[in-house]
C-alpha positions as CSV (number, residue, x, y, z in Angstrom):
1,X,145.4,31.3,57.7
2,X,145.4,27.5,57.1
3,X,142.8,25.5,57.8
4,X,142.6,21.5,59.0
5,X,139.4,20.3,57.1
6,X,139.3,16.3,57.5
7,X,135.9,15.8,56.6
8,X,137.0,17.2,53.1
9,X,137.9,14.4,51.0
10,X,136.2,15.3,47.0
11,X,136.2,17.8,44.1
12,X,132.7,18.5,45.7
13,X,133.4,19.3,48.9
14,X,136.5,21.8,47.9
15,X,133.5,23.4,46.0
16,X,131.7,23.8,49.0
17,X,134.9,25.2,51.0
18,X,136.0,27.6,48.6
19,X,132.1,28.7,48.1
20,X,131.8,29.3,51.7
21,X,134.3,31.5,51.9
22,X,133.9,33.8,48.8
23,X,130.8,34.2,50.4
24,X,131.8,36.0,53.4
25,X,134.7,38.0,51.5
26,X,134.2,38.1,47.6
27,X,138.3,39.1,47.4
28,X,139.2,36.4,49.2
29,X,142.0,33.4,47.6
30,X,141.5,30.0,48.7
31,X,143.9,27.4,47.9
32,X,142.2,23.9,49.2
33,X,144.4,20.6,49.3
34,X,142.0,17.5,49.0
35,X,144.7,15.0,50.1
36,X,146.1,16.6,53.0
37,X,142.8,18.1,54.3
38,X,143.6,21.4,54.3
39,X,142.9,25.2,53.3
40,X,145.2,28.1,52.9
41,X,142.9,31.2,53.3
42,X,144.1,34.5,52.7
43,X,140.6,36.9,53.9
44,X,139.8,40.2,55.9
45,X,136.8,37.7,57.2
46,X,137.0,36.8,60.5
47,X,138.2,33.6,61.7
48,X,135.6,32.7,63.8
49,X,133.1,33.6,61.3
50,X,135.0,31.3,58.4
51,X,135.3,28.6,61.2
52,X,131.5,28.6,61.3
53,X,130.1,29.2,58.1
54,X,131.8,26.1,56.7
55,X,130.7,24.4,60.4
56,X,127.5,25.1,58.9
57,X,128.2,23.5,55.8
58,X,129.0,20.0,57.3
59,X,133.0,20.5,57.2
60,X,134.1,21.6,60.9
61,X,137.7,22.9,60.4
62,X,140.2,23.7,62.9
63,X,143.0,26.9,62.6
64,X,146.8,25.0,62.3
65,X,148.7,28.7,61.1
């Protein structure tokens, strides 16, 4: 799953991104672009649930793929 993130813009808030989602799957890889705003998510957690947790966080994200 990739993920549009434009709110993401520093080493901190890749943190953040990648925290969130290790959170909901432990297993899950994360590869997070900081200068094209995006996330490559490979997870058994849901979408919708990835889409809100980092919602939650301050960093709405949209599905592209």
């Amino acid at each position: 799953m990739k993920l549009s993130i434009p709110d993401m813009t520093c080493a901190h808030c890749k943190a953040v991104v990648e925290r969130t989602v290790i959170e909901l799957d432990s297993r899950a890889d994360v590869v997070v672009d900081i200068a094209a705003h995006t996330a490559n998510i490979t997870t058994t957690a849901a979408p919708e649930a990835i889409l809100s947790a980092l919602k939650a966080e301050g960093y709405p994200a949209r599905r592209i793929a």
